[in-house]
N, CA, C and O atoms as a DFTB+ gen file, in Angstrom:
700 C
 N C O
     1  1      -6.974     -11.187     -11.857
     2  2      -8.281     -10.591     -11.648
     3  2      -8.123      -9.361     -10.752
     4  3      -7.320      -9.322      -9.819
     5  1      -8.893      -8.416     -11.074
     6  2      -8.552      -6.831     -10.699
     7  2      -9.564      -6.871      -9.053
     8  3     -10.721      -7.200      -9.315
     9  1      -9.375      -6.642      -7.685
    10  2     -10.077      -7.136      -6.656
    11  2     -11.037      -5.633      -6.582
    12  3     -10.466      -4.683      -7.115
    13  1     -11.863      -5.451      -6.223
    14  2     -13.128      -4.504      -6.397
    15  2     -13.581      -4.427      -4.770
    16  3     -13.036      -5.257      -4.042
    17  1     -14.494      -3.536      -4.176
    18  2     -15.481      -3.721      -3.085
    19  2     -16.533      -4.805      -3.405
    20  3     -17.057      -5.610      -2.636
    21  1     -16.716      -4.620      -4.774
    22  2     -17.690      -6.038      -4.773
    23  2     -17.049      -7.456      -5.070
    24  3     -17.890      -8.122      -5.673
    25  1     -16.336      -7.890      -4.951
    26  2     -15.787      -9.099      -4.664
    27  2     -14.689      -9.521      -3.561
    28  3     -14.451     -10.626      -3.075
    29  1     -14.215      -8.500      -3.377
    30  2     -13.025      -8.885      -2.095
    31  2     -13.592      -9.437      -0.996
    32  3     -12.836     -10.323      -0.599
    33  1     -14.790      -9.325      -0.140
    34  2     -15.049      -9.971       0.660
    35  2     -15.178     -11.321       0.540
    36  3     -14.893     -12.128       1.425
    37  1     -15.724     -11.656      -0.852
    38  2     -16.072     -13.204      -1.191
    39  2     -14.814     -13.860      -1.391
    40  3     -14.843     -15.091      -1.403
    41  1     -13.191     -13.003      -1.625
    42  2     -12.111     -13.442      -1.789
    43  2     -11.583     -14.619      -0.213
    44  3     -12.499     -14.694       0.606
    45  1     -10.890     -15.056      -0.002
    46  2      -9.838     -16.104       0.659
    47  2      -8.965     -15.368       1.083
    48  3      -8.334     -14.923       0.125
    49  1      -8.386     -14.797       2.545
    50  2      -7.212     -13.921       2.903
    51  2      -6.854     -15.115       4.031
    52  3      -7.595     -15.855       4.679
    53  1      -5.686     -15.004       3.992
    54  2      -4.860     -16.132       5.108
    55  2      -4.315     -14.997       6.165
    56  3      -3.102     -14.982       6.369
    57  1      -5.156     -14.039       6.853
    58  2      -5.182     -13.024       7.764
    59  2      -4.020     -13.296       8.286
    60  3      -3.118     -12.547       7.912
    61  1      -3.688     -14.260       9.153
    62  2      -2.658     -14.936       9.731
    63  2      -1.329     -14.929       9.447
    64  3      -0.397     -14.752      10.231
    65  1      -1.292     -15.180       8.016
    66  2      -0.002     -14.636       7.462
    67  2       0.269     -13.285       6.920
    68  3       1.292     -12.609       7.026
    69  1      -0.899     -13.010       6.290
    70  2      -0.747     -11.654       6.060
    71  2      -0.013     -10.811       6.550
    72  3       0.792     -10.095       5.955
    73  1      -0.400     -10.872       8.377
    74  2       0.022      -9.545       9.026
    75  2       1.086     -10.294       9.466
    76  3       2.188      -9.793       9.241
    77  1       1.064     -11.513      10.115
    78  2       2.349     -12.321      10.844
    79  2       3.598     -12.664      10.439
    80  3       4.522     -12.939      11.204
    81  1       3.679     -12.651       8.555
    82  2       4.600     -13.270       8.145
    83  2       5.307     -12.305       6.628
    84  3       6.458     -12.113       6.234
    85  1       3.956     -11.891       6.125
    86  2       4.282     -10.729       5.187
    87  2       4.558      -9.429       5.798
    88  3       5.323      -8.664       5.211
    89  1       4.065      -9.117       6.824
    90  2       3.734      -7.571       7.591
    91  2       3.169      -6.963       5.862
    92  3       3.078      -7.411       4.719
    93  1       2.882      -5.584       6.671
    94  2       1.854      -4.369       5.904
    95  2       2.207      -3.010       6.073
    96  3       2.906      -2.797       7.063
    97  1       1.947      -2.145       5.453
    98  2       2.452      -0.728       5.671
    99  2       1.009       0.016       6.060
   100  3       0.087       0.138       5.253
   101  1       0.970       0.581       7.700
   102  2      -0.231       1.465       7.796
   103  2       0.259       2.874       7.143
   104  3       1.345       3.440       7.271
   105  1      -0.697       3.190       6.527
   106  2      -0.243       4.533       6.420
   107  2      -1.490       5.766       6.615
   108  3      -2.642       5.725       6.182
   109  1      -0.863       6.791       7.374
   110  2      -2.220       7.356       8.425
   111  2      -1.937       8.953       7.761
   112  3      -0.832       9.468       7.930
   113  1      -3.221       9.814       6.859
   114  2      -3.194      10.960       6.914
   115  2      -3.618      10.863       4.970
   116  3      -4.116       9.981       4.271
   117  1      -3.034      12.447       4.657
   118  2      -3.584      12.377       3.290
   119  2      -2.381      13.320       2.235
   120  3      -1.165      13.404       2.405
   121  1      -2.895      13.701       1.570
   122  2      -1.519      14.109       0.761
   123  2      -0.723      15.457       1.582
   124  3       0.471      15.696       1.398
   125  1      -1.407      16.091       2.300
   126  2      -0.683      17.183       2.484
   127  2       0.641      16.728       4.122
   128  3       1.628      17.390       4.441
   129  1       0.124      15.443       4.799
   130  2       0.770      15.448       5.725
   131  2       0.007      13.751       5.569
   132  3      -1.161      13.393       5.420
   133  1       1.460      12.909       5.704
   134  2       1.037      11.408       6.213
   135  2       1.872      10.842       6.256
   136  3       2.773      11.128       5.467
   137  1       2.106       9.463       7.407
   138  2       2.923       8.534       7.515
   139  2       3.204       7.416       7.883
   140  3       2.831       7.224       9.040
   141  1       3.759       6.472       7.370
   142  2       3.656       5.511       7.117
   143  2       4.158       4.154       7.895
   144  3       4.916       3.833       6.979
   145  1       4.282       3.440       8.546
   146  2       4.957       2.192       9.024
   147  2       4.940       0.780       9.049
   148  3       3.769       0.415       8.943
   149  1       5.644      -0.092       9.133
   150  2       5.482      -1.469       9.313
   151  2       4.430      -1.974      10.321
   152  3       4.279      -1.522      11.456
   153  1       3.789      -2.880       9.807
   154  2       2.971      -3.301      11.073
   155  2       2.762      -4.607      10.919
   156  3       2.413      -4.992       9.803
   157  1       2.920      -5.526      11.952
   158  2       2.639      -7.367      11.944
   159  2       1.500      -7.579      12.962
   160  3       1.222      -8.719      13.334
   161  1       0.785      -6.412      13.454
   162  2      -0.720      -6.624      13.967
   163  2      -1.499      -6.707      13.124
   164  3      -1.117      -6.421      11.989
   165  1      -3.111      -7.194      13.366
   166  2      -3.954      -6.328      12.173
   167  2      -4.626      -7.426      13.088
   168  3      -4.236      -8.207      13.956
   169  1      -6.301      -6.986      12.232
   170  2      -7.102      -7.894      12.002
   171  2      -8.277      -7.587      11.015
   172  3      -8.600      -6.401      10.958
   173  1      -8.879      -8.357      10.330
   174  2     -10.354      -8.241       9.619
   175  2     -11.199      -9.279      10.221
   176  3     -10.939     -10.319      10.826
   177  1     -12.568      -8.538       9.788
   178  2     -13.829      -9.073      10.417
   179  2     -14.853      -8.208       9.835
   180  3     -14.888      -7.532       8.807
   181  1     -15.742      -8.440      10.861
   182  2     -16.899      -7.403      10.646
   183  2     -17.493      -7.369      11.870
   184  3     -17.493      -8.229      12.751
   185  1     -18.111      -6.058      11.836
   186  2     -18.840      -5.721      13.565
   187  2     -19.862      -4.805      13.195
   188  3     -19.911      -4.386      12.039
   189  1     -20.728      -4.431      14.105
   190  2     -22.055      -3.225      14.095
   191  2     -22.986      -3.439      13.161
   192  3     -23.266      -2.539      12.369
   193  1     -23.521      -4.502      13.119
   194  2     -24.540      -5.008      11.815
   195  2     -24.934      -6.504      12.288
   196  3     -24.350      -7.214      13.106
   197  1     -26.194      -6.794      11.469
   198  2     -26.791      -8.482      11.527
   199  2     -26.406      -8.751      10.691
   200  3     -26.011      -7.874       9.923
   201  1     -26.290     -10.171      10.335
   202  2     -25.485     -11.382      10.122
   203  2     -25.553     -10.612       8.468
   204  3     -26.570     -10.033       8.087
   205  1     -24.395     -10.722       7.678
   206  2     -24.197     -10.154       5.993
   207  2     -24.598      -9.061       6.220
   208  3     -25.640      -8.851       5.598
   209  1     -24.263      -8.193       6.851
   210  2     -23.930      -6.663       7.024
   211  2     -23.338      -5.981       7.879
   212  3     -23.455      -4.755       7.877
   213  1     -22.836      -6.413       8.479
   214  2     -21.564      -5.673       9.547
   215  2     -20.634      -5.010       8.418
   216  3     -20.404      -5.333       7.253
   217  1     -20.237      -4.065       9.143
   218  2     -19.380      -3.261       8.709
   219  2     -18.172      -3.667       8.368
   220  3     -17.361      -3.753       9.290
   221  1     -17.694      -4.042       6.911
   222  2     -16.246      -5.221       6.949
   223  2     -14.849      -3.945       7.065
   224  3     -14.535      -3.005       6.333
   225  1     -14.243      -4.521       8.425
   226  2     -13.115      -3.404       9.245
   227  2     -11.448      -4.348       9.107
   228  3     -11.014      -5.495       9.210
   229  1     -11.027      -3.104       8.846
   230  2      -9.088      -4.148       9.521
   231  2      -9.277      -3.221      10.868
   232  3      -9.951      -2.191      10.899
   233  1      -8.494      -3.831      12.064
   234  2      -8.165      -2.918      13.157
   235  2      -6.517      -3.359      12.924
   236  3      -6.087      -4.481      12.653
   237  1      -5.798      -2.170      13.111
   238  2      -4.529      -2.081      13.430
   239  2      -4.232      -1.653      14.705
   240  3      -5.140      -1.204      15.405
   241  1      -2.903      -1.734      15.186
   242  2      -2.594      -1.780      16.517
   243  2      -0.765      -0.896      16.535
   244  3       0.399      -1.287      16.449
   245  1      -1.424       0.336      16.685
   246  2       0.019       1.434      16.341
   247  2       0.463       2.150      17.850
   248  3      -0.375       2.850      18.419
   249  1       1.760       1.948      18.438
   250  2       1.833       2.234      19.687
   251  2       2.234       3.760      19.058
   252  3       2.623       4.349      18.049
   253  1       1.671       3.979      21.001
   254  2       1.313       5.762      20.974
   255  2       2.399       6.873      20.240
   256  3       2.176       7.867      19.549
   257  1       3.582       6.289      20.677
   258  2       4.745       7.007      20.622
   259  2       5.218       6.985      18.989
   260  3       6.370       7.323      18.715
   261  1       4.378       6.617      18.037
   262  2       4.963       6.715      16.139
   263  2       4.160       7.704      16.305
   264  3       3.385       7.874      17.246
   265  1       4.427       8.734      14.897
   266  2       4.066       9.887      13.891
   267  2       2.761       8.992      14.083
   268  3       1.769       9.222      14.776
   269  1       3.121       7.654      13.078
   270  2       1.532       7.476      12.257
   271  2       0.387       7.776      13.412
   272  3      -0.469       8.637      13.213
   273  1       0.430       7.052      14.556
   274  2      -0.702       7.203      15.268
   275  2      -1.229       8.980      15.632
   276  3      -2.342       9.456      15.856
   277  1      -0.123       9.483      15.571
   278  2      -0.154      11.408      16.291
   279  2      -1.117      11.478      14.815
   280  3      -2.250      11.952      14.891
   281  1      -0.590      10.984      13.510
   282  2      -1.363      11.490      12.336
   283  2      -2.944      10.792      12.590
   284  3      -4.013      11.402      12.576
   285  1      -2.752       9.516      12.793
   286  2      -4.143       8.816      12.724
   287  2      -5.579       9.312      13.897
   288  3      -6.780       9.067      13.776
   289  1      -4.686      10.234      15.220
   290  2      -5.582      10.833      15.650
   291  2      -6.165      11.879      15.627
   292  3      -7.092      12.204      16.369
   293  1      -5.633      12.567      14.693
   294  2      -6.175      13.786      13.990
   295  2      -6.727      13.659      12.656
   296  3      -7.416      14.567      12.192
   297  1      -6.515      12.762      12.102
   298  2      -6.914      12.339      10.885
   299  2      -8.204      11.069      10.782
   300  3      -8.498      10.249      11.652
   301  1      -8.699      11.214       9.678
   302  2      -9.810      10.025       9.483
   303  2      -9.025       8.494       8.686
   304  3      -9.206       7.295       8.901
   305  1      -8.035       9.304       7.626
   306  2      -8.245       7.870       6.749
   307  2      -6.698       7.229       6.709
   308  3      -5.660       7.891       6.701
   309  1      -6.790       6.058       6.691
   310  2      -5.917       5.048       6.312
   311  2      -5.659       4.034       5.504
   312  3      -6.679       3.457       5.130
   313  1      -4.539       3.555       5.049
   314  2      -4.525       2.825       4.461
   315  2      -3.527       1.679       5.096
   316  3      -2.687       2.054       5.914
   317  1      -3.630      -0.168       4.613
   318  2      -3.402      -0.948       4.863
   319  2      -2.812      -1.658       3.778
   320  3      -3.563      -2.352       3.094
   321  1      -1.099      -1.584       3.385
   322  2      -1.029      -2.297       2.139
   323  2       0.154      -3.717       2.285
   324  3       0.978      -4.084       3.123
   325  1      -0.235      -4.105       1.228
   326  2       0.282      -5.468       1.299
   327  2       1.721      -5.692       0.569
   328  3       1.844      -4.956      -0.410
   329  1       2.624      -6.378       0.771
   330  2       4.144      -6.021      -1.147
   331  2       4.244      -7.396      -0.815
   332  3       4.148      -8.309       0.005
   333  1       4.533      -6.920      -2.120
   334  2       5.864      -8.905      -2.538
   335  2       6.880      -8.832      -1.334
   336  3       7.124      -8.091      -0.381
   337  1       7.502     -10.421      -2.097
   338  2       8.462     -10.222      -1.039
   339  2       9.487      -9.681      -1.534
   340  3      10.326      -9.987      -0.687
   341  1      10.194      -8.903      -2.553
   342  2      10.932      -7.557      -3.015
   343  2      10.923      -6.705      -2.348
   344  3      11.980      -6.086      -2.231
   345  1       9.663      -6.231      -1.543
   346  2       9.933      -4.627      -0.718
   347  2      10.027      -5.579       0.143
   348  3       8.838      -5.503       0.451
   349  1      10.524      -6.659       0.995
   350  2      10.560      -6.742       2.140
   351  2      11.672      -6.040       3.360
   352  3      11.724      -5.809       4.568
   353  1      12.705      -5.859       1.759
   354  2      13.618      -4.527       2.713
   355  2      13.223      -3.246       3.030
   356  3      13.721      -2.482       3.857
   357  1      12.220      -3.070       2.249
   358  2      11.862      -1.884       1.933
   359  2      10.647      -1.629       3.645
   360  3      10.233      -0.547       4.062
   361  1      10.513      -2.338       3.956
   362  2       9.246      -2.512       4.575
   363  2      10.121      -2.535       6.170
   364  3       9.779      -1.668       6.974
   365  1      11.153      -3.459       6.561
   366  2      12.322      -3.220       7.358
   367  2      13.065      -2.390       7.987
   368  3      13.592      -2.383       9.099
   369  1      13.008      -1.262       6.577
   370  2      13.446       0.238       6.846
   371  2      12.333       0.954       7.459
   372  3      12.421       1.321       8.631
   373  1      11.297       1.179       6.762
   374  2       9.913       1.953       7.171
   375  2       9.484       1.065       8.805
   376  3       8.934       1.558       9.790
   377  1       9.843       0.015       8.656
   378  2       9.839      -0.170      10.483
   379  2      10.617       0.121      11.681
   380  3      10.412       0.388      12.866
   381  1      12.057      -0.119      10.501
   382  2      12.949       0.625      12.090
   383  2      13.337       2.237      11.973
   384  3      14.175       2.951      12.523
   385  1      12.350       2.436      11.024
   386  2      12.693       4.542      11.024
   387  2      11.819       5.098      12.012
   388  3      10.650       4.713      12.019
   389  1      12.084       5.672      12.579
   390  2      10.327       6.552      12.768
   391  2      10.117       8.282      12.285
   392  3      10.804       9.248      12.617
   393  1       9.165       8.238      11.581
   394  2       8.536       9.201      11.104
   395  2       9.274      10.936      12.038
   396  3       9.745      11.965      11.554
   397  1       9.091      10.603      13.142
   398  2       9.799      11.721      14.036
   399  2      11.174      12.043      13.843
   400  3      11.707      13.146      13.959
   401  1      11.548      11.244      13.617
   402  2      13.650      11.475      13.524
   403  2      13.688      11.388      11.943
   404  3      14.459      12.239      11.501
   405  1      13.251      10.826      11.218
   406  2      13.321      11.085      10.059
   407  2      11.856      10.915       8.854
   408  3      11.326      10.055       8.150
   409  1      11.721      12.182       9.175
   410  2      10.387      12.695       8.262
   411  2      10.119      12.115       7.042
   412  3       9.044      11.548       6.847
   413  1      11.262      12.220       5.915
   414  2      11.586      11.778       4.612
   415  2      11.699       9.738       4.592
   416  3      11.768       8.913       3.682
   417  1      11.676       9.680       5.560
   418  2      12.280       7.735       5.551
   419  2      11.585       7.210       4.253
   420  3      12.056       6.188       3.753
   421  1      10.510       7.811       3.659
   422  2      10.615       6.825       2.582
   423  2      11.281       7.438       1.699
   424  3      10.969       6.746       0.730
   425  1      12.223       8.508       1.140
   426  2      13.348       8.513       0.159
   427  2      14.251       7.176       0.909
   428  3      14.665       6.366       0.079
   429  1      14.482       6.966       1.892
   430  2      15.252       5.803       2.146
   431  2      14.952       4.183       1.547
   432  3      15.629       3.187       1.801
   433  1      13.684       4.266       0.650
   434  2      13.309       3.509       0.101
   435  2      12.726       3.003      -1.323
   436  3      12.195       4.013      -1.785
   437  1      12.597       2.191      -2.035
   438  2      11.844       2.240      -3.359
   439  2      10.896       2.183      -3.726
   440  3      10.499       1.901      -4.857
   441  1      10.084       2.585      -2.335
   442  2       8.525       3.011      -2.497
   443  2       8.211       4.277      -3.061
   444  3       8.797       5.258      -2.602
   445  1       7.149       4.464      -4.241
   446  2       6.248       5.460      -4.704
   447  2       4.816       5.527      -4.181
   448  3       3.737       5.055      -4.538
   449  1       5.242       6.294      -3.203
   450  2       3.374       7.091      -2.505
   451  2       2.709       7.061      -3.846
   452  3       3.333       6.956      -4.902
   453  1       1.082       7.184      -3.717
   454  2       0.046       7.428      -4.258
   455  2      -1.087       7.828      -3.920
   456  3      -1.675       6.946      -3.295
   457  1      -1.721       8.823      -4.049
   458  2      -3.076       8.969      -3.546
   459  2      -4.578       8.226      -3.978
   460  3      -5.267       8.223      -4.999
   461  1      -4.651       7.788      -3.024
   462  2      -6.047       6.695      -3.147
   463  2      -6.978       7.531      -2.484
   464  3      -6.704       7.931      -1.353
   465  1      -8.134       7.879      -3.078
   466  2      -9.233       8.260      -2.281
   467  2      -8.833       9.826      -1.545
   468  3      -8.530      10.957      -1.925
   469  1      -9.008       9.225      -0.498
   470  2      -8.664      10.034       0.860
   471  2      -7.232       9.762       1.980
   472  3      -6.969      10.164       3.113
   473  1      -6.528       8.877       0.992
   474  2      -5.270       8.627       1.465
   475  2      -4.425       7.887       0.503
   476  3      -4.712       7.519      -0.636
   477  1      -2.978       7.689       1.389
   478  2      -1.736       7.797       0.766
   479  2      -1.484       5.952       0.469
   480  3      -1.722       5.111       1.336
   481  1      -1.158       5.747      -0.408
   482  2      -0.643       4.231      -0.733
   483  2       0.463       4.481      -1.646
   484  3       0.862       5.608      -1.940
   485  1       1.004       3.241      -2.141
   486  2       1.907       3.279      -2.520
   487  2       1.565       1.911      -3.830
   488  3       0.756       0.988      -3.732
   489  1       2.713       2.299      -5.240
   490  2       2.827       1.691      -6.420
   491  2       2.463       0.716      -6.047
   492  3       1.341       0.233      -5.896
   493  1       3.592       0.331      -5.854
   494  2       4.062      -1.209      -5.310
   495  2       3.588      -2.026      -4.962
   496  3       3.894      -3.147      -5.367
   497  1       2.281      -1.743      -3.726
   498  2       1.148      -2.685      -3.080
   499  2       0.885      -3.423      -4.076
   500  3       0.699      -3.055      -5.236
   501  1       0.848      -5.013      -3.440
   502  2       0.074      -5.861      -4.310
   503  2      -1.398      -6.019      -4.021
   504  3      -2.103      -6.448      -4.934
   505  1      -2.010      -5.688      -2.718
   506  2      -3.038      -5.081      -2.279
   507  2      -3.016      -4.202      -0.943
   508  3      -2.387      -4.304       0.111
   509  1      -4.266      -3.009      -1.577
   510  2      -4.453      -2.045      -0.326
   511  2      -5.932      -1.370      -0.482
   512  3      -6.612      -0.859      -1.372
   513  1      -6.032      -1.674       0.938
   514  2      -7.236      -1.370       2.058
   515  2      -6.924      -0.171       2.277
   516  3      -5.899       0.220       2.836
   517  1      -8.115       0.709       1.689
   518  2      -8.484       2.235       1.778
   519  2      -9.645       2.131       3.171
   520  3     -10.761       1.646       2.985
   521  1      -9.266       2.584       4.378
   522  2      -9.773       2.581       5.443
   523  2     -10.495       4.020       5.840
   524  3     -10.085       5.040       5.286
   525  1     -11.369       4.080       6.620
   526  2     -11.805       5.203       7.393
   527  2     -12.304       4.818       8.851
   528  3     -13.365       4.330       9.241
   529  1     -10.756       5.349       9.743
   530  2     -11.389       5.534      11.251
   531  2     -12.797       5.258      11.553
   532  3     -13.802       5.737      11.029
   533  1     -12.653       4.179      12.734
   534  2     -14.354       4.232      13.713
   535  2     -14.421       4.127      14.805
   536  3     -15.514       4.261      15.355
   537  1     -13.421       3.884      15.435
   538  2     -13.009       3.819      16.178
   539  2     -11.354       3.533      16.941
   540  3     -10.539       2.944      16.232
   541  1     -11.084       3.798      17.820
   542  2     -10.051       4.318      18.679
   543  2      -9.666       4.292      19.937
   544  3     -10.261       4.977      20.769
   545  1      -8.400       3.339      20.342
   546  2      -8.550       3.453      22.040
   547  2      -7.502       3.057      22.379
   548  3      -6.935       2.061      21.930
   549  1      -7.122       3.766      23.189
   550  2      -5.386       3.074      23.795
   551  2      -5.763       2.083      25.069
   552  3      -6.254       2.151      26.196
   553  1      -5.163       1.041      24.068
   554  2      -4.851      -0.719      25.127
   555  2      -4.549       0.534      26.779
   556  3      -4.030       1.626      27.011
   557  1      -5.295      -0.590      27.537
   558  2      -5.137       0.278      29.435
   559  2      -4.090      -1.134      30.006
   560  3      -4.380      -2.330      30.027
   561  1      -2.560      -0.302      30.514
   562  2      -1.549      -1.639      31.252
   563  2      -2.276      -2.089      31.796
   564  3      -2.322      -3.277      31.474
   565  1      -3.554      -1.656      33.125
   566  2      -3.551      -2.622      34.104
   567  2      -4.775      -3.900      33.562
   568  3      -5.072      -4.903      34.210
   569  1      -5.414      -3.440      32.014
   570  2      -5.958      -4.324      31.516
   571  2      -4.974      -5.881      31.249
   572  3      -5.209      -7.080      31.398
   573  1      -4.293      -5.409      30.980
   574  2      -3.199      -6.575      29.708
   575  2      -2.799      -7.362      30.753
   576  3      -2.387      -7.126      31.889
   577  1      -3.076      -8.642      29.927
   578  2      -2.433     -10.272      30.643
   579  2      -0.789      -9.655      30.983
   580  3       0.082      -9.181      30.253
   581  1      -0.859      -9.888      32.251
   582  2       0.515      -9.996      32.993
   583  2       1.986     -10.463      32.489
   584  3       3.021     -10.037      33.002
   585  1       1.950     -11.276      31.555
   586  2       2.639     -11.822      30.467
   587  2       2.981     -11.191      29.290
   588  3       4.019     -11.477      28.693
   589  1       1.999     -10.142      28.801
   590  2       2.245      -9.705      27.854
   591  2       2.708      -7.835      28.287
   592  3       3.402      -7.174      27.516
   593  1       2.130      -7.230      29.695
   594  2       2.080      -6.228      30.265
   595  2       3.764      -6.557      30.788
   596  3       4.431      -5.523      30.803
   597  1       4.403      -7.604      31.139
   598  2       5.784      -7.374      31.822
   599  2       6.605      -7.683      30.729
   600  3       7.819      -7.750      30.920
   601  1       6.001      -7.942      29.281
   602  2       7.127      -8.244      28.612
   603  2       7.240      -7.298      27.814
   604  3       8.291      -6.663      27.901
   605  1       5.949      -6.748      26.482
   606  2       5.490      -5.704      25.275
   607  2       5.735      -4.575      26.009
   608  3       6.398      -3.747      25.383
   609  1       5.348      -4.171      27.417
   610  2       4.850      -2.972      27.906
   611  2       5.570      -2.570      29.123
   612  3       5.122      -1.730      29.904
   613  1       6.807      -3.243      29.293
   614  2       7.198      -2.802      31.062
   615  2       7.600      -1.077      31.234
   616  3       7.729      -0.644      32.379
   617  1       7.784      -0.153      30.061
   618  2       8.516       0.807      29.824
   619  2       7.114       1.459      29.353
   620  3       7.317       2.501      28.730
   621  1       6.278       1.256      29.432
   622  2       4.720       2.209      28.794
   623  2       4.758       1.758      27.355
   624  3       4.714       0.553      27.108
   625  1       4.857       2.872      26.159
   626  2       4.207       3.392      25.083
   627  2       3.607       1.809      24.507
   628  3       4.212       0.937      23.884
   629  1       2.083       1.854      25.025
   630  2       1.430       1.002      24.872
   631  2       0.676       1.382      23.283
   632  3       1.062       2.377      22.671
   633  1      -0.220       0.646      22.817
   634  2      -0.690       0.830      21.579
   635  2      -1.886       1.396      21.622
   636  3      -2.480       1.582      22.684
   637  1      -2.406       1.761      20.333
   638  2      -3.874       1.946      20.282
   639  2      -4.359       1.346      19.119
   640  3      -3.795       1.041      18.068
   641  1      -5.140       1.271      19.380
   642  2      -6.270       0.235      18.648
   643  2      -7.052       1.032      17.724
   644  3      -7.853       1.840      18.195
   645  1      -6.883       0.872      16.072
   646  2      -7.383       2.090      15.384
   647  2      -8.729       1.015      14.751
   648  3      -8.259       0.134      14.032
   649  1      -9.537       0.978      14.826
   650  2     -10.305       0.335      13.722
   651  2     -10.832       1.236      12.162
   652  3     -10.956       2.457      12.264
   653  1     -11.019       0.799      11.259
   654  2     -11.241       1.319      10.283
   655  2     -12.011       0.691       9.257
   656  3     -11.475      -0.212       8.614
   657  1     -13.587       1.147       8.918
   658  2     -14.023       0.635       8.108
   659  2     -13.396       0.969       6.575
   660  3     -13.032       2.014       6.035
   661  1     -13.457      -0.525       6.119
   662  2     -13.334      -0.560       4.512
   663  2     -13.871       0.138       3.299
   664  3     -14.819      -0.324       2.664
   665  1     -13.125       1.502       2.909
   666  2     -13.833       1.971       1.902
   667  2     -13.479       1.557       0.869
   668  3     -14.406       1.443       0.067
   669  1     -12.539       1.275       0.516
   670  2     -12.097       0.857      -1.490
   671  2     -11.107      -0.046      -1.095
   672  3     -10.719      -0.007       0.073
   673  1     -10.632      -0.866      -1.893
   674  2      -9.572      -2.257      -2.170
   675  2      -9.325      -1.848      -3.828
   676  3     -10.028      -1.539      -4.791
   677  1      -7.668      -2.077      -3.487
   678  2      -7.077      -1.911      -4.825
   679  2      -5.755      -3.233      -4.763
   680  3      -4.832      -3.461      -3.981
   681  1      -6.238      -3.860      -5.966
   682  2      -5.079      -4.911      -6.065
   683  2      -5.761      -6.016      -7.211
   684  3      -6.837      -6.059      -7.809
   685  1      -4.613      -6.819      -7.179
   686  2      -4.802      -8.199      -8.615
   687  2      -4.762      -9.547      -7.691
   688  3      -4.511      -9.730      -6.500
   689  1      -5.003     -10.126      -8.416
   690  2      -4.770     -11.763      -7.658
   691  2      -4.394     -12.607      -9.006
   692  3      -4.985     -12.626     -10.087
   693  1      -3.570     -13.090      -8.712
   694  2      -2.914     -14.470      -9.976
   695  2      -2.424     -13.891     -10.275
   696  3      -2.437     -14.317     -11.430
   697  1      -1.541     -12.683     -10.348
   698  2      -0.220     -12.454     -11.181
   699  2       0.480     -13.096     -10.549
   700  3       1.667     -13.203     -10.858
């Protein structure tokens, strides 16, 4: 079944694994300049609305120091995609490259970009979340549990927090 804006919300996502166990590729900008990385944060929900109308959002969580985020703060749109477990090498590489030292990192891979909308995805996704920025904010150290501030963060480049409402979903279910 082909997943639409009008049914994906009513769909079943195991969020949990999604980002924790599959990871996802953010990818921040649009055809003329964008880039891409591994990510095992995320979240969906909905916020800024009464009850069956909040705004349905993923927030990702991209520390300061990647391309993607330098792209995602100058830029509006993103995307959030999902692969088999086939690109999982593929997905490995695009995490331990960064966009800065090597611009090209996905020739290092068997991903085919695509333009969705207002941003960049790729063939391969078995699903992807066409996002648009709403918000934005870099996590503050002296906020963060002590535990997670002396372990994630003792050296700075802390994250920021991109939220992005859901504009289009592209993907199948039951293949």
């Amino acid at each position: 079944m082909e997943i639409t804006m009008e049914n994906f919300a009513k769909m079943k996502y195991d969020v949990f694994s999604m980002f924790n166990e599959q990871w996802a590729l953010c990818t921040a900008g649009g055809p003329k300049e964008y880039n891409t990385m591994t990510i095992g944060w995320g979240t969906m929900g909905t916020i800024w609305g009464p009850a069956n109308h909040g705004k349905q959002i993923i927030t990702v969580f991209l520390r300061e120091s990647r391309r993607t985020s330098d792209i995602l703060l100058k830029d509006d749109y993103f995307t959030v995609c999902f692969f088999p477990e086939e690109n999982r090498k593929d997905l490995g590489i695009l995490g331990s490259k960064s966009g800065k030292d090597v611009p090209d990192k996905i020739n290092l891979t068997n991903l085919t970009p695509k333009l969705l909308d207002n941003a960049v995805g790729f063939e391969e996704a078995k699903l992807t979340f066409v996002c648009k920025k709403i918000y934005t904010h870099l996590m503050g150290k002296d906020e963060l549990p002590d535990f997670v501030r002396d372990t994630l963060y003792k050296n700075g480049d802390l994250h920021f927090v991109f939220m992005g409402e859901i504009e289009n979903v592209y993907g199948t279910i039951g293949e």
